[in-house]
LOVO-282978 format. One record per residue: x, y, z of N, C-alpha, C in turn; residue in three letters. Coordinates in steps of 0.05 Angstrom, whole numbers, padded with zeros to 5 digits, always signed. Layout:
N
XYZXYZXYZALA;...
This chain:
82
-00742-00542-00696-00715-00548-00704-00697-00523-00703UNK;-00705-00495-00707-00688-00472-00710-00694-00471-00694UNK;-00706-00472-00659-00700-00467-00634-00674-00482-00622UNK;-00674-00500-00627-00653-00521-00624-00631-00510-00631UNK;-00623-00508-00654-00594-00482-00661-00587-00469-00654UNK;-00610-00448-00650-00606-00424-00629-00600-00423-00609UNK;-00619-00443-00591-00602-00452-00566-00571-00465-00571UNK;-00569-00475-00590-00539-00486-00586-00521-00473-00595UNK;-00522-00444-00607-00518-00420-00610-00505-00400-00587UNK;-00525-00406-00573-00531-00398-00551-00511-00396-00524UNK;-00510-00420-00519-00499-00442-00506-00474-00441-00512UNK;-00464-00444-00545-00436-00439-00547-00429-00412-00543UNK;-00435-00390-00549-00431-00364-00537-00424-00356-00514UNK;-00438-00365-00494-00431-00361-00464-00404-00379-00457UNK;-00404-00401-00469-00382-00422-00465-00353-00404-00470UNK;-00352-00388-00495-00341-00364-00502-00331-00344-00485UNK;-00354-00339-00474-00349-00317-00457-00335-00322-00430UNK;-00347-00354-00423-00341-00358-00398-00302-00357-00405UNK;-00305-00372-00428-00273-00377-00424-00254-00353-00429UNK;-00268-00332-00444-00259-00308-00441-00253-00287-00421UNK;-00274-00286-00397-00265-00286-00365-00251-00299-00359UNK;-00247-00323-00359-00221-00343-00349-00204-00335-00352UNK;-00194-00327-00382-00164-00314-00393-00160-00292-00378UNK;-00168-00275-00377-00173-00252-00373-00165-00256-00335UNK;-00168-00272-00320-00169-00272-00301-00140-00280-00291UNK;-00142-00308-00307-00120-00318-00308-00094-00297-00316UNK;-00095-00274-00335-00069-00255-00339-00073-00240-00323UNK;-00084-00243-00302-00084-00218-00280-00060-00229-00260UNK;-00067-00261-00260-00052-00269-00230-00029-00282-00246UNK;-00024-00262-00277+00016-00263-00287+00021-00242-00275UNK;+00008-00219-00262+00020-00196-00263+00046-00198-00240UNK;+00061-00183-00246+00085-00187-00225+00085-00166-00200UNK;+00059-00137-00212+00064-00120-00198+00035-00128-00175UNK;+00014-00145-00179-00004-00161-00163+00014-00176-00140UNK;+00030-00187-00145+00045-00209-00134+00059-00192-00120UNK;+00064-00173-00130+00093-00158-00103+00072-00139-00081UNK;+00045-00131-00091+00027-00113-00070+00016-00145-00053UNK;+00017-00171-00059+00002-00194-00040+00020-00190-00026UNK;+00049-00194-00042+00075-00197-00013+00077-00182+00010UNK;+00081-00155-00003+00082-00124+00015+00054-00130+00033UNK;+00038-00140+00030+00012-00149+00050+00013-00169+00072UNK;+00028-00185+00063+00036-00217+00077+00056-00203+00095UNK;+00084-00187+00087+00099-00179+00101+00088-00157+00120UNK;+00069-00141+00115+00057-00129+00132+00047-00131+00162UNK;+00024-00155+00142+00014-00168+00162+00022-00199+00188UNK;+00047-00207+00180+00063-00221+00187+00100-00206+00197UNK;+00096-00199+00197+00122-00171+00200+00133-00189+00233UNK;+00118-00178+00256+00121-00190+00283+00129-00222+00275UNK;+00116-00230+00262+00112-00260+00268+00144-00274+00251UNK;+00153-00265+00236+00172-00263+00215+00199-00252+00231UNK;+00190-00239+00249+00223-00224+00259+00228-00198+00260UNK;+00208-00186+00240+00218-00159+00232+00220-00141+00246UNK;+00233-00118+00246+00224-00091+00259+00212-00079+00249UNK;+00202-00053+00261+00181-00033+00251+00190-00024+00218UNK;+00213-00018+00230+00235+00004+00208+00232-00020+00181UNK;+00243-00047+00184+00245-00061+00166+00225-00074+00146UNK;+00200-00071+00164+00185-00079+00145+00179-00048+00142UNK;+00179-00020+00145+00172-00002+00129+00189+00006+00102UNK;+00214-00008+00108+00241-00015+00085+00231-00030+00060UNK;+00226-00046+00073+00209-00066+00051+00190-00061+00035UNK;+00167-00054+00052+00144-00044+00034+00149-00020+00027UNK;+00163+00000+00025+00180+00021+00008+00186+00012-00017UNK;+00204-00007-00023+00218-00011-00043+00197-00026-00060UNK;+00181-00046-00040+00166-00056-00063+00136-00025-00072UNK;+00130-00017-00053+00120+00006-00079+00131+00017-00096UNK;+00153+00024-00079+00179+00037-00110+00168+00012-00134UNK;+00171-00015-00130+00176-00028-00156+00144-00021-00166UNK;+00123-00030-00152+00104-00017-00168+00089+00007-00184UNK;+00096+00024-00168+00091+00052-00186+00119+00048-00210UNK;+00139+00048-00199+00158+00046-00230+00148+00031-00246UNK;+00132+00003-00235+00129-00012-00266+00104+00001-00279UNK;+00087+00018-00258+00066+00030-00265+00066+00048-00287UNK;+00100+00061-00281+00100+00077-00298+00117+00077-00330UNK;+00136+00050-00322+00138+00034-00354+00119+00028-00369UNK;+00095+00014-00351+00074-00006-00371+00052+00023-00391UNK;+00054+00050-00372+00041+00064-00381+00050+00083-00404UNK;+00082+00082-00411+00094+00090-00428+00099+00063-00449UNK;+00089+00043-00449+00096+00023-00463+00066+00027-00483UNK;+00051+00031-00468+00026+00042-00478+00019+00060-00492UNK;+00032+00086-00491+00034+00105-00523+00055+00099-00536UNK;+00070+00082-00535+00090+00074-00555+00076+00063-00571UNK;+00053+00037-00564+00045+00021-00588+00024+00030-00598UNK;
């Protein structure tokens, strides 16, 4: 009978955990600065196919690193604030 518990102990624990990876996964793909390095990739790699010029998509993916290191470097001052 106390094997039984333990296993269902057990069992709820990992259930735990699993859903704790989930979250965890899941606030990765809120990130806004994830989402702008997929774009700058898409536009990269789609640039020709889209219209672009050389120059323009190096325009592009400029600014969007600009936005990522800048937010890089808010989120990391937001970080000794709290």
């Amino acid at each position: 009978m106390k094997k039984t518990g333990l296993l269902k102990k057990l069992k709820y624990l990992l259930e735990i955990k699993k859903l704790t990876k989930n979250k965890q996964m899941i606030d990765k793909l809120k990130s806004r600065k994830l989402w702008a390095a997929i774009l700058g990739g898409v536009i990269v790699s789609l640039g020709d196919a889209l219209g672009l010029t050389a120059d323009a998509t190096q325009w592009i993916v400029t600014i969007i690193t600009g936005y990522i290191v800048g937010q890089g470097i808010a989120d990391a001052g937001q970080g000794k604030k709290g």
